[in-house]
TIFIZA-802793 format. One record per residue: x, y, z of N, C-alpha, C in turn; residue number from 1; chain; residue in three letters. Coordinates in steps of 0.1 Angstrom, whole numbers, plus 5000, padded with zeros to 4 digits. Layout:
<dogus>
X  Y  Z  X  Y  Z  X  Y  Z  NUM  A  ALA
...
</dogus>
This chain:
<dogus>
3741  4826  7934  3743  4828  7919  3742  4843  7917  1  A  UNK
3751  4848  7909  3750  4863  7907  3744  4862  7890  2  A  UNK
3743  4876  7885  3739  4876  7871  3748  4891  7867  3  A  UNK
3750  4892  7852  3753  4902  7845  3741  4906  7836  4  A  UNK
3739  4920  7837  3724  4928  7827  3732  4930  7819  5  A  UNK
3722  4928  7808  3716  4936  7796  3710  4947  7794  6  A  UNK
3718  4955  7794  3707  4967  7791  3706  4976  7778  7  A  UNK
3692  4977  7776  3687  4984  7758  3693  5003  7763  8  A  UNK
3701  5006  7753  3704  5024  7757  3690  5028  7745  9  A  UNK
3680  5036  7749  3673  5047  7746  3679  5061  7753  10  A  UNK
3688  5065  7742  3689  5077  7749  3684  5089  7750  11  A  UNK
3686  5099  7761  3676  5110  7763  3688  5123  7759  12  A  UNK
3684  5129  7754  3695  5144  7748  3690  5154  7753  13  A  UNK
3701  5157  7763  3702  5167  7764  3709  5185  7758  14  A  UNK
3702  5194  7760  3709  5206  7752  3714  5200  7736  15  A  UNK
3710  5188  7734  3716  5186  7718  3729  5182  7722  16  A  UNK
3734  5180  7732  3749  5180  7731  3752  5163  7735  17  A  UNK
3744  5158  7749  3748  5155  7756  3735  5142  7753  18  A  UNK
3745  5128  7754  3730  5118  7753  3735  5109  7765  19  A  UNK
3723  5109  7776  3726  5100  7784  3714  5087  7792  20  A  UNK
3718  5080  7795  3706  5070  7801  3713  5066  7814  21  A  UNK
3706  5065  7822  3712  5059  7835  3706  5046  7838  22  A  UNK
3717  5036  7841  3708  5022  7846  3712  5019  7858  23  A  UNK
3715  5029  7868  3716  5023  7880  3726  5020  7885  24  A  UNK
3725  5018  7898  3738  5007  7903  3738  4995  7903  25  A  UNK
3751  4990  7905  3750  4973  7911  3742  4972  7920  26  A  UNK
3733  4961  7918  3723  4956  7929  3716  4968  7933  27  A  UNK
3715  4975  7926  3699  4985  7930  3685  4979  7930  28  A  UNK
3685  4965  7925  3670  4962  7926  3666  4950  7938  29  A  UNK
3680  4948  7945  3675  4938  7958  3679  4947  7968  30  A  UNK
3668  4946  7983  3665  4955  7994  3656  4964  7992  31  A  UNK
3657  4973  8003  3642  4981  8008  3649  4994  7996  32  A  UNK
3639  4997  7993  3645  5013  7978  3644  5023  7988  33  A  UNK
3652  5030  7995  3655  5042  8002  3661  5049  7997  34  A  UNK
3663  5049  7988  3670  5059  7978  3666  5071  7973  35  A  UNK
3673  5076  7963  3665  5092  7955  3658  5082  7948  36  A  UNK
3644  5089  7947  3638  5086  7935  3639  5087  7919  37  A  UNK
3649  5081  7919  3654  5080  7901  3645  5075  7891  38  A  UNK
3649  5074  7880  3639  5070  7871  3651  5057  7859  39  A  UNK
3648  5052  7868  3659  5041  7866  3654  5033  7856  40  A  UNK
3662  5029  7843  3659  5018  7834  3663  5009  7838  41  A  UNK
3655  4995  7837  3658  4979  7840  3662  4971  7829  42  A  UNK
3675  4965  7833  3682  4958  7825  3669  4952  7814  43  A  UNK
3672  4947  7802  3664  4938  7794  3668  4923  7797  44  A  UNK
3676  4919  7802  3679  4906  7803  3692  4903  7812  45  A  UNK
3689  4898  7821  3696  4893  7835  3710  4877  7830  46  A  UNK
3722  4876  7826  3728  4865  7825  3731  4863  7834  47  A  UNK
3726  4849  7834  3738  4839  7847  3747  4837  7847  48  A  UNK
3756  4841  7857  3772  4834  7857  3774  4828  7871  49  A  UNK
3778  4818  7873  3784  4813  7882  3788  4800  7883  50  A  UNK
3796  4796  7891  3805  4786  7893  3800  4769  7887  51  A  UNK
3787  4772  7887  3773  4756  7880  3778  4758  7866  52  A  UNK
3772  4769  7864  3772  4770  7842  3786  4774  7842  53  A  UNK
3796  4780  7844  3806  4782  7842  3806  4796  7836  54  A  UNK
3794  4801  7830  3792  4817  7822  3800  4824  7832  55  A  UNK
3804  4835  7826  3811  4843  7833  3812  4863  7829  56  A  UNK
3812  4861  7818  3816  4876  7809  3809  4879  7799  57  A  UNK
3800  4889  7795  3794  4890  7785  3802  4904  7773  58  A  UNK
3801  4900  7766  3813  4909  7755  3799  4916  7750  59  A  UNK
3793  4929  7753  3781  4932  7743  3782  4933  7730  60  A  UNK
3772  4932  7722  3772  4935  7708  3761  4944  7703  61  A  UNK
3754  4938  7693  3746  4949  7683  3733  4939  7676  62  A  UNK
3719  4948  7677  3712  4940  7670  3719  4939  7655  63  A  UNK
3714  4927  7650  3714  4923  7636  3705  4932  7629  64  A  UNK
3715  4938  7618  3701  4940  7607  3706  4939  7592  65  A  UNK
3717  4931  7595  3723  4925  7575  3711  4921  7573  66  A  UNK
3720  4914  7557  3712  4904  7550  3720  4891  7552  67  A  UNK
3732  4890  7552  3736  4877  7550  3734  4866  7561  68  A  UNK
3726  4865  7571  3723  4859  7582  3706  4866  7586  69  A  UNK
3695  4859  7578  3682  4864  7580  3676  4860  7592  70  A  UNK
3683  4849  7596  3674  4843  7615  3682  4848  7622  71  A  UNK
3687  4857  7619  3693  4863  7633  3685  4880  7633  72  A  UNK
3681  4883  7623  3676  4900  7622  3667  4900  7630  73  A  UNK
3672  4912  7634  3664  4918  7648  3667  4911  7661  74  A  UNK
3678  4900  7661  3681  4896  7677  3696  4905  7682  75  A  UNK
3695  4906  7693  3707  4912  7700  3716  4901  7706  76  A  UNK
3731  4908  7695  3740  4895  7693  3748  4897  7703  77  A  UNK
3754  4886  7713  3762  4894  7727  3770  4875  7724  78  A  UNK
3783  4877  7734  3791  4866  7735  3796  4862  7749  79  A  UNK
3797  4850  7752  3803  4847  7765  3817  4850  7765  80  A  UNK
3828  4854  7771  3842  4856  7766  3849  4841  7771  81  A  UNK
3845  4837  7784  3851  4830  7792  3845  4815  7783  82  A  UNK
3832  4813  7782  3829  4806  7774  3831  4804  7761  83  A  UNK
3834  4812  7756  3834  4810  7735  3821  4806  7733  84  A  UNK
3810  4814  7738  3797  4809  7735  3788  4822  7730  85  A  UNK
3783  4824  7720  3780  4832  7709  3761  4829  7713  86  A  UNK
3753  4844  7715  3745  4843  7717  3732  4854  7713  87  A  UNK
3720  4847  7707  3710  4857  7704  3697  4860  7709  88  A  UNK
3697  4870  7713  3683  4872  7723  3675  4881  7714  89  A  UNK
3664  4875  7713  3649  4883  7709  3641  4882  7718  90  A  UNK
3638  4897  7717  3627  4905  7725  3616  4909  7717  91  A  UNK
3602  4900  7720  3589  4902  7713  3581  4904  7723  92  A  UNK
3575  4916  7729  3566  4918  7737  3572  4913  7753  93  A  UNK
3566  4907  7759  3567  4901  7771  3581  4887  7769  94  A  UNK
3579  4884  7757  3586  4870  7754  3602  4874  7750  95  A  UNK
3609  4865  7756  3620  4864  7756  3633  4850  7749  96  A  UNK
3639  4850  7741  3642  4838  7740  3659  4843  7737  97  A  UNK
3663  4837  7745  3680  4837  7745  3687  4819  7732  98  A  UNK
3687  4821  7728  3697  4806  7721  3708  4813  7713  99  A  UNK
3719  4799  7718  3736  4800  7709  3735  4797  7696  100  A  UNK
3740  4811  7692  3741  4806  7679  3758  4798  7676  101  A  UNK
3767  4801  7682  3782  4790  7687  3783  4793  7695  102  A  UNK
3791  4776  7694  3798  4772  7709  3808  4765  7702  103  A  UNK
3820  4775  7709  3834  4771  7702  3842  4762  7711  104  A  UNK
3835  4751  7725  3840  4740  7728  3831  4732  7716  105  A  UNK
3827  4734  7714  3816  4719  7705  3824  4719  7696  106  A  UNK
3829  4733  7689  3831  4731  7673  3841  4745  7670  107  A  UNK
3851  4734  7671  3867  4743  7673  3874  4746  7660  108  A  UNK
3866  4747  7649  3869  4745  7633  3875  4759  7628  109  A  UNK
3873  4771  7637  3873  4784  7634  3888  4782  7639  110  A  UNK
3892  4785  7647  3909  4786  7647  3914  4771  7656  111  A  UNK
3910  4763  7658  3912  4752  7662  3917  4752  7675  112  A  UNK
3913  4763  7682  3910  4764  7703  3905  4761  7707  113  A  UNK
3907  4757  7717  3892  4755  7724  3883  4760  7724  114  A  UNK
3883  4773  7726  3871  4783  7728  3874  4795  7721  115  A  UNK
3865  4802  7713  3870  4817  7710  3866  4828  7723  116  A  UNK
3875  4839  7721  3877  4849  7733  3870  4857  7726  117  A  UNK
3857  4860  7723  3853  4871  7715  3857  4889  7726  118  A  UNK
3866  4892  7720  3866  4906  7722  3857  4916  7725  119  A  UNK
3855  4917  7711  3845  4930  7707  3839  4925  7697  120  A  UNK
3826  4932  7695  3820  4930  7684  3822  4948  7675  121  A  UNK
3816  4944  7663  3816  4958  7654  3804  4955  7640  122  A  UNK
3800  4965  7638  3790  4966  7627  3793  4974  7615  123  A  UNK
3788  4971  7606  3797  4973  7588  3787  4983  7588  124  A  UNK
3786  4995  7580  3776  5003  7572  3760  4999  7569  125  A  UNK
3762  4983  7562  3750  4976  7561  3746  4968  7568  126  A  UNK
3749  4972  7582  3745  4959  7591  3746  4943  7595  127  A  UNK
3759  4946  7587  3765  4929  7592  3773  4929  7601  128  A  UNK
3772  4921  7612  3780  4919  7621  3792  4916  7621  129  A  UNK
3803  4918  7629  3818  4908  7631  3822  4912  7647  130  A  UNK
3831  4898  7650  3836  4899  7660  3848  4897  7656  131  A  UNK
3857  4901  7669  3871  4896  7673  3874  4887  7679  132  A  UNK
3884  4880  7679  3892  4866  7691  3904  4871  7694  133  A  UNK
3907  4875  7706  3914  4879  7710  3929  4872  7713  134  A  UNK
3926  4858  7711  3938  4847  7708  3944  4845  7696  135  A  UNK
3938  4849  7689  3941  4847  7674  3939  4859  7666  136  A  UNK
3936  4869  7673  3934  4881  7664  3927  4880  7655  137  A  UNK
3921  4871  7644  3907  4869  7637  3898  4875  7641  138  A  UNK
3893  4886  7629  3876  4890  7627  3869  4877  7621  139  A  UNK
3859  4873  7622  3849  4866  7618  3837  4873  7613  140  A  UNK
3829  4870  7611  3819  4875  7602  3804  4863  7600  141  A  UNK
3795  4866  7602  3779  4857  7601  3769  4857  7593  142  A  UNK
3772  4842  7585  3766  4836  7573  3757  4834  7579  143  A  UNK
3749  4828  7567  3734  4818  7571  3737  4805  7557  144  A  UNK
3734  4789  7562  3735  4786  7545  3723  4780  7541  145  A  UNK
3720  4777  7534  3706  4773  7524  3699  4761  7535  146  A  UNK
3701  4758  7547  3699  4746  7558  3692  4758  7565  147  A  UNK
3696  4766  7566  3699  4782  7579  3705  4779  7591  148  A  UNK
3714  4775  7589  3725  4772  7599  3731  4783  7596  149  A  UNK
3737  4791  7608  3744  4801  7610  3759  4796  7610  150  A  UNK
3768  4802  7600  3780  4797  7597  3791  4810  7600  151  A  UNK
3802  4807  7609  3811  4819  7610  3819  4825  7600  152  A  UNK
3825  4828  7593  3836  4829  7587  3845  4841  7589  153  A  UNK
3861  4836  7586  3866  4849  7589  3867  4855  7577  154  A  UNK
</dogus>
C-alpha cells in the first residue's frame, strides 16, 4: 500500500522576498536517515491509495472559514479526483478525524455522473469554498441546511 501526504505550508520568509517550506522527498521517512540533516516538515496526514480502496489522487484544497457551511469551519477541505469523493479533515491537538462530506458514486444528482473529477478547488474573499468538475466544467459551491447536512450547489 502506498499513501499521498498532506502537508500544512507555514511558511518561512526569506529577505521579504522569498517564502519557502521544504517537505522533503518521496519516501524520506522509510530507511536508515543518512542524509543532510534537514529540518524537514512532516506531512499532517498520510492518504491511502491503492488497488483495496480504489483512492487514488488527492486534488488539495483550503481550510473552511465561510459562513454558509458552519460544520465544516476550520476543517481542511481536499477531494479524491479518481474517486468523486469530497473530504474533511480536522486537526485538534493529537486527534485527527478525516470524514466525506460527498461521494458522487452514492449521489450522482449534481451533474448526473458517476463520479465528479474535482479539479481544483478556489476560495471567495469571505471564505467560502468552490470546486471545479472537470467533466462538466461546473463550479459548485457548500451549503449547510437547517438538518446540517452539507449540500453542494452549483
Amino acid at each position: 500500500m502506498s499513501t499521498r501526504e498532506i502537508n500544512a505550508a507555514i511558511p518561512v520568509t526569506i529577505f521579504l522576498l522569498l517564502s519557502v517550506t521544504f517537505y522533503g522527498l518521496y519516501d524520506n521517512l522509510s530507511g536508515d536517515d543518512e542524509g543532510l540533516a534537514l529540518d524537514l516538515v512532516d506531512p499532517v496526514w498520510d492518504y491511502e491509495h491503492d488497488a483495496e480502496t480504489g483512492y487514488g489522487s488527492v486534488t488539495g484544497g483550503y481550510v473552511y472559514r465561510g459562513e454558509n457551511a458552519p460544520s465544516l469551519y476550520g476543517k481542511y477541505i481536499y477531494a479524491d479526483y479518481i474517486m468523486g469523493k469530497i473530504w474533511a479533515l480536522e486537526i485538534a491537538g493529537d486527534s485527527k478525524t478525516n470524514e466525506v462530506v460527498y461521494d458522487s458514486k452514492a449521489n450522482t444528482s449534481l451533474t448526473g455522473n458517476s463520479r465528479i473529477s474535482v479539479s481544483s478547488f478556489g476560495e471567495s474573499e469571505d471564505g467560502e469554498l468552490y470546486f471545479s468538475d472537470r467533466d462538466t466544467g461546473k463550479v459548485f459551491g457548500f451549503t449547510e441546511n437547517n438538518n446540517g447536512d452539507i449540500i453542494l450547489e452549483d
